[in-house]
C-alpha positions in Angstrom: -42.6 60.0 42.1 -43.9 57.6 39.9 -41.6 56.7 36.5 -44.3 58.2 34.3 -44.2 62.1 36.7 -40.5 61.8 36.0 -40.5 61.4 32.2 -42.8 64.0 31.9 -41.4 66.2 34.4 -38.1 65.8 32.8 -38.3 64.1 29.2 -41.4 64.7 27.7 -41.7 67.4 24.5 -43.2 70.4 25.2 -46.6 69.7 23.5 -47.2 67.2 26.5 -48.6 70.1 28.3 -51.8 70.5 26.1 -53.3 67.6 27.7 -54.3 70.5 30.2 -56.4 72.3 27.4 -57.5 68.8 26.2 -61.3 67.4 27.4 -60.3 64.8 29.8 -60.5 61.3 28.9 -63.4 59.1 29.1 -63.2 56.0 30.6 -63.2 53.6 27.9 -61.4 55.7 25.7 -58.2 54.5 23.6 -55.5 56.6 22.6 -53.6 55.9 19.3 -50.9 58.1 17.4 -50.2 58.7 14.1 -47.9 61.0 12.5 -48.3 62.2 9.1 -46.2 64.1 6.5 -46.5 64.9 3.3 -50.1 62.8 3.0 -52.5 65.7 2.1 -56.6 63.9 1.9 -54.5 60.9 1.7 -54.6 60.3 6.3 -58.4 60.2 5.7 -59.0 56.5 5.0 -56.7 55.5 8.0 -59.1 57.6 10.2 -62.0 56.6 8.4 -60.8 52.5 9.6 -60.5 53.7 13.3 -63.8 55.0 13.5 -64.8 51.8 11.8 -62.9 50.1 14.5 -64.3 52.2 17.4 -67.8 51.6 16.1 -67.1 47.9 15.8 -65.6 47.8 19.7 -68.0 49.8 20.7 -65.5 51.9 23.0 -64.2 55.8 22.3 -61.3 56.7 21.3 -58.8 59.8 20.9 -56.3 60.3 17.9 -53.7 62.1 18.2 -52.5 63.3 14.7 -48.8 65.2 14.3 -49.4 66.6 10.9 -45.0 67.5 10.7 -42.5 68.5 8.3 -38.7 69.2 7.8 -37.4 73.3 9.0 -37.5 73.4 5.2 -40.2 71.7 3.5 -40.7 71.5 -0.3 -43.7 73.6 -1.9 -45.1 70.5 -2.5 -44.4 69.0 1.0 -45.8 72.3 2.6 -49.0 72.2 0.6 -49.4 68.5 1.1 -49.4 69.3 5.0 -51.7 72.0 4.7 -53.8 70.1 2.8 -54.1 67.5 5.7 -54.8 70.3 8.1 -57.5 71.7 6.1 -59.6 68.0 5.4 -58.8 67.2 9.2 -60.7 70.7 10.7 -63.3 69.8 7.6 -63.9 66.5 9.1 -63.7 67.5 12.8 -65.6 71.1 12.0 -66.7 71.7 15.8 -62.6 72.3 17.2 -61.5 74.4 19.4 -57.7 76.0 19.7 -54.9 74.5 21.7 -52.1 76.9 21.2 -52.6 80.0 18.9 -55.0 78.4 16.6 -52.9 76.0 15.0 -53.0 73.2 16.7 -56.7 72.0 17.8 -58.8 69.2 19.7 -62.1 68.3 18.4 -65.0 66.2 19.8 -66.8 62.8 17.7 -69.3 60.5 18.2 -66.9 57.3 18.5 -63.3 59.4 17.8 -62.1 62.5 18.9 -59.0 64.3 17.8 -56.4 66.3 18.9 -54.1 67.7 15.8 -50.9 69.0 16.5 -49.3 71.1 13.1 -45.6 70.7 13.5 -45.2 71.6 9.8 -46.5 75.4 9.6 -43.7 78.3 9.2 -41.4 77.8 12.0 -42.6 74.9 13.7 -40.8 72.5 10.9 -39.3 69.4 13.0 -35.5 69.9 13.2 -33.1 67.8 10.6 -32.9 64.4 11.4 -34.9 63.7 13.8 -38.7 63.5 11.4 -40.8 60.6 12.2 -39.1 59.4 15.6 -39.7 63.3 17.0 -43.4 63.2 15.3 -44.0 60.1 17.3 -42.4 61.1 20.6 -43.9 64.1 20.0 -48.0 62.3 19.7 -47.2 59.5 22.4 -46.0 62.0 25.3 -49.0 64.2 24.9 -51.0 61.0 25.0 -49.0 59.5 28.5 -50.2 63.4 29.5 -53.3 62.7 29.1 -53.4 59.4 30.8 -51.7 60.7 33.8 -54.5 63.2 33.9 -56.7 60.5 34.4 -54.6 58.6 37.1 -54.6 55.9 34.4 -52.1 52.8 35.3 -48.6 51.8 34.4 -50.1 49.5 32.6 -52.2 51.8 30.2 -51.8 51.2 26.9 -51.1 53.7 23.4 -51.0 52.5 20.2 -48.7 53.9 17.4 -49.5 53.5 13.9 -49.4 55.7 10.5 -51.5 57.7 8.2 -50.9 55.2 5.0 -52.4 52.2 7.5 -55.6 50.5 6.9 -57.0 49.4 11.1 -58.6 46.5 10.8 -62.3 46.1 12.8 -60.6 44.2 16.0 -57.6 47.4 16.5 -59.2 48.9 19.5 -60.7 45.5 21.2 -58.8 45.7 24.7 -55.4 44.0 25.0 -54.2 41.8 27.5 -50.6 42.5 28.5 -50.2 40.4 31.2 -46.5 41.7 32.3 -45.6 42.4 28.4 -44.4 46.0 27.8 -45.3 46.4 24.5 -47.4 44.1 21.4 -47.4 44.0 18.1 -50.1 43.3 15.5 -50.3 40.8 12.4 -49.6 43.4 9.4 -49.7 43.3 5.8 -48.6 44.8 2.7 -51.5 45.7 0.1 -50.6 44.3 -3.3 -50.5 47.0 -5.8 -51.9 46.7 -9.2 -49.2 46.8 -11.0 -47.6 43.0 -11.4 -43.9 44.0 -11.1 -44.4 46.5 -7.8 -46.7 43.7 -6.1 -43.9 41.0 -6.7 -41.3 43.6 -4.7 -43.8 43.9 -1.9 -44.4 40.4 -1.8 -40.5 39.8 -1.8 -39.7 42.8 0.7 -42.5 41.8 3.2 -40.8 38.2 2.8 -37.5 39.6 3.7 -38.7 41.4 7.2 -40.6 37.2 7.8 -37.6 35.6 6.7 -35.9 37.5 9.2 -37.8 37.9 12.5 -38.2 33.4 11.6 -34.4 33.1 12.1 -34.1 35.3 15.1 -36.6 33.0 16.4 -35.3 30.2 15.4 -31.5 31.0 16.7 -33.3 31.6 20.4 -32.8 35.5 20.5 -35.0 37.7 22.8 -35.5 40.4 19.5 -37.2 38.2 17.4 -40.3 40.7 16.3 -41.0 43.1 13.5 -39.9 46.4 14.1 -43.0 48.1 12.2 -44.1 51.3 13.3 -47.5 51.4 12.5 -48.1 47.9 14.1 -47.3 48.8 18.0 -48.7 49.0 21.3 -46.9 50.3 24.7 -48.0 50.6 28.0 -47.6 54.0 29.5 -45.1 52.6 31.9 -42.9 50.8 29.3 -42.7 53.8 27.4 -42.0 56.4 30.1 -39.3 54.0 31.4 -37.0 54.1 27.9 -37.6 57.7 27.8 -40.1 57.5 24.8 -39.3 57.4 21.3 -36.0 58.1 20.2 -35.8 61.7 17.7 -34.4 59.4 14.7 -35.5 60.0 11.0 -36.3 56.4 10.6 -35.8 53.2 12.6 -37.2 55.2 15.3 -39.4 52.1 15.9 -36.7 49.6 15.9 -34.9 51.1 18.5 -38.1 52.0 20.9 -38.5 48.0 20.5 -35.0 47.6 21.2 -35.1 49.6 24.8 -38.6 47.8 25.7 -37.4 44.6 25.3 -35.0 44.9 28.1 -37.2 45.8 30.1 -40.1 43.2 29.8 -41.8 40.6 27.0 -42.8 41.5 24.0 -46.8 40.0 22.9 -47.3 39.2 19.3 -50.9 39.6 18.7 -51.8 36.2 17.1 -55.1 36.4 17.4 -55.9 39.8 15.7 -56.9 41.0 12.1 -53.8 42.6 10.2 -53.2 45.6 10.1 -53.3 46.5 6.1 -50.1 49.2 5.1 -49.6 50.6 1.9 -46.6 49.6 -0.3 -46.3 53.3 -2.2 -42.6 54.6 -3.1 -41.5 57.2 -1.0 -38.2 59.3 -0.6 -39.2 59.9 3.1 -36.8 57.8 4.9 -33.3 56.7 3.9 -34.5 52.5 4.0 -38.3 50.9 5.1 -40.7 49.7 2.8 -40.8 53.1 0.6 -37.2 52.9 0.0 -36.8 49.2 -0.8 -39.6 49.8 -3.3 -37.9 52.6 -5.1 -34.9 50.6 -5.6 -36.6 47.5 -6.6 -38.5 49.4 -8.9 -35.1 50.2 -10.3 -34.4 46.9 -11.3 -32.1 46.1 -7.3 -32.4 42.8 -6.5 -33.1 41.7 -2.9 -31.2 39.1 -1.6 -31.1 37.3 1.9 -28.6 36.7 4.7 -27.9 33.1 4.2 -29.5 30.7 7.3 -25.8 29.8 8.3 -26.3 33.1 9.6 -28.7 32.3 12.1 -26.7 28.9 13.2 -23.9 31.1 14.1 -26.1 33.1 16.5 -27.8 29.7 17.9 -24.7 28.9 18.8 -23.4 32.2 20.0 -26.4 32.7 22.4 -26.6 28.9 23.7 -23.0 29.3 24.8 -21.9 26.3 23.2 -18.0 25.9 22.8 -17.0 27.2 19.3 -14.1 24.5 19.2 -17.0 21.5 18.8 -18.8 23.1 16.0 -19.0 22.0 12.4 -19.0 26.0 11.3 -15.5 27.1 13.4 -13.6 28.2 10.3 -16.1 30.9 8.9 -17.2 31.6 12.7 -14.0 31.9 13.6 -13.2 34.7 10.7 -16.6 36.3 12.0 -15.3 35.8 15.7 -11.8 37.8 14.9 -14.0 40.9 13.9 -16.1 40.4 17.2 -13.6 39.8 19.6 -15.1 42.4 22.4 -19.2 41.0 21.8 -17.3 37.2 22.2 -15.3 38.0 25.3 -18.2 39.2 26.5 -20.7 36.7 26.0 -18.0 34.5 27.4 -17.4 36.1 30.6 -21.1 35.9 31.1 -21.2 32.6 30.4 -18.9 31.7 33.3 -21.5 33.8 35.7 -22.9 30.9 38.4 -26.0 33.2 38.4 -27.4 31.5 35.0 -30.8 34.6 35.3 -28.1 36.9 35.8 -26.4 35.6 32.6 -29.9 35.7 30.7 -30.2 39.7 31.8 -27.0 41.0 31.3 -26.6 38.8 27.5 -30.1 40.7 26.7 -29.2 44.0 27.5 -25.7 43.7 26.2 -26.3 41.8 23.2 -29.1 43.6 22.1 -31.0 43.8 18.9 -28.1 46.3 17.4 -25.5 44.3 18.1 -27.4 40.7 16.8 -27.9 43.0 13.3 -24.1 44.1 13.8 -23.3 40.0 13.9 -25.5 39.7 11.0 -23.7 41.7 8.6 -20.3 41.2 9.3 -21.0 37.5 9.2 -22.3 38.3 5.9 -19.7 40.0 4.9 -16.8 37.8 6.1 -18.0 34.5 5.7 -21.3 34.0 4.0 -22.5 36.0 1.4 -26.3 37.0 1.1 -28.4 33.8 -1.1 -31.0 34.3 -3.9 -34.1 34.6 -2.1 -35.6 31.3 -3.6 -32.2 29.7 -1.9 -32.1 31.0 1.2 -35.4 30.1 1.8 -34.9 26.5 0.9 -32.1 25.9 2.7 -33.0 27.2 5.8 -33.5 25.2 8.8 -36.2 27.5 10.6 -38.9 26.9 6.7 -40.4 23.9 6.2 -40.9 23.0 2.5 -41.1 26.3 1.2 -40.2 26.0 -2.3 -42.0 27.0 -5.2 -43.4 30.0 -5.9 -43.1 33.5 -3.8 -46.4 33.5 -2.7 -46.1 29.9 -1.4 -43.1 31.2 0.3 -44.4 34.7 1.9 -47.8 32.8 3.1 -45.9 29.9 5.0 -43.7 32.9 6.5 -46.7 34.7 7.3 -48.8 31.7 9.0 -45.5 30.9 11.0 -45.3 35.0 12.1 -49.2 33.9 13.4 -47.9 31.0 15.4 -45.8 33.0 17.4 -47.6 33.7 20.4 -45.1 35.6 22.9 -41.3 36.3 22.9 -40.3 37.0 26.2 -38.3 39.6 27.6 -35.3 39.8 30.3 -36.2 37.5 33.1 -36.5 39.2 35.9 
């Protein structure tokens, strides 16, 4: 039994099964799914981009849309959601009925549809598990309907969300090589209104900032953890059991599972992806949330770069007794004592790959952010942005201005071609 018959058989959600009902899949067709909540006409544009991008790629493609909701919706959430199913059935007027006439598949010229309402009177998702059970919920009826089709393990479905923009190159074919999983060059759009576009700006600088100094410190998790940016192959995904059923950082820790199982491919090459930088109550933290408190007047700081010379050193191996840094590592150390002995008795492993695999799986993205904070908060304090940047060792002159700043981090997201995975 192949890994992908034994998630569904065992794993998948129960929607998987209406790939039977579903019109097989064409050969050159792509699968990408979005779920959407709350976004009433608003999920139209982001389907109006991938039929832009189908048309432009000149392949077919099928989108499956979760239109979800909480057990207990608002009124204005509920008709929100309805209002999506309505413009959906209006765009794709030729569907016919999955299960009981709520859920429906439609035919298109360039982009079918398959719409499944998980937001109607008793079918609200359950609490706390929103957006990460929407998404499991899309991406296992999609692996159905690949394994319909006797695609390969190395199949790919793309994830993204109903406030995205697709640029024309989305659905041009992607080569994964051994890579599990990719992620495209995305974007924030500016809004209009001077003080919201600098917190965008400064927030989308903040997720750079980051990912640079993972890179720079050598760690296997250096990528953005942006839901509407991924790409999986069928057998990645069926291997970490699909997406976790979180409320948020659902994608983070999808990312977190693939990457111990194979590399990671940062689309270079490829047109961003544009997302919208709207306040939103949706999720506890992600872009909406930062931009609700910045509008508030929050500031944003960032972890200082020290930071990220602490982890160099931790995942190089290097003795802590001949660096410059031991006091404050040493007060970070005493709150990490079980990660350090760790990382220690793998560094005395004669098997240096084996070393490599178990520090990966062990000393996982989690546990890198877990360093991050309580280095933070033991020993160096979060920097003004404009210092922070400026001091650390993984920018080059970026000084003056925040857009100076967010375009350098952006060109050096651009340059980074592949992060690999565990070596196996």
């Amino acid at each position: 039994m192949s890994a992908i018959d034994h998630y569904l058989g065992r794993y998948a959600e129960p929607e998987a099964s209406l790939a039977e009902r579903c019109a097989e899949l064409a050969p050159d067709e792509q699968l990408v799914v979005v779920p959407s909540f709350a976004e009433g006409a608003g999920i139209l544009p982001t389907v109006a981009s991938l039929e832009q991008a189908a048309e432009w790629a000149q392949v077919r493609c099928r989108l499956v849309i979760v239109v979800n909701g909480p057990e207990s919706p608002t009124p204005q959430q509920a008709q929100s959601n309805q209002r999506s199913l309505d413009v959906l059935r209006e765009r794709w007027p030729r569907s016919y009925a999955l299960d009981a006439g709520r859920s429906f598949g439609a035919a298109g010229d360039r982009v079918s549809v398959v719409v499944i309402d998980r937001c109607s009177a008793g079918r609200g998702l359950p609490s706390g598990q929103g957006v990460g059970l929407a998404r499991k919920i899309g991406a296992d009826l999609a692996l159905s309907l690949l394994q319909r089709k006797n695609a390969p393990a190395s199949a790919v479905m793309r994830f993204t969300d109903a406030d995205a923009l697709l640029p024309a190159d989305y659905l041009q074919s992607i080569a994964l090589g051994d890579a599990v999983a990719a992620i495209y060059p995305f974007v924030h759009v500016k809004p209009t209104d001077a003080a919201a576009a600098r917190a965008i700006e400064l927030y989308e600088l903040s997720l750079r900032y980051y990912v640079a100094g993972l890179r720079f410190a050598g760690s296997p998790y250096a990528f953005h953890t942006v839901g509407s940016t991924l790409a999986v192959t069928a057998g990645g995904y069926a291997a970490v059991r699909g997406v976790p059923r979180r409320q948020a950082a659902e994608d983070f820790y999808l990312l977190n599972k693939l990457a111990k199982t194979g590399p990671v491919l940062a689309l270079a090459d490829r047109q961003p992806i544009e997302l919208d930088a709207r306040r939103s109550d949706r999720v506890p933290f992600g872009t909406g949330a930062m931009m609700n408190r910045m509008s508030a007047g929050a500031d944003l700081l960032f972890y200082d770069p020290q930071l990220f010379v602490v982890l160099k050193q931790l995942l190089q191996r290097l003795p802590l007794t001949e660096q410059p840094l031991l006091e404050p590592l040493s007060r970070v150390a005493s709150k990490l004592a079980d990660e350090l002995k760790q990382l220690r008795r793998l560094a005395d492993h004669p098997n240096q790959r084996q070393v490599l695999r178990q520090q990966q799986v062990y000393f996982d993205a989690w546990k890198t952010l877990q360093l991050i904070h309580r280095g933070r908060d033991l020993a160096f304090p979060s920097l003004p942005w404009r210092t922070a940047v400026q001091q650390a060792p993984f920018f080059s002159q970026c000084s003056a201005s925040l857009s100076e700043a967010l375009a350098a981090a952006t060109a050096l997201d651009y340059r980074a071609v592949h992060w690999a995975g565990i070596a196996r």
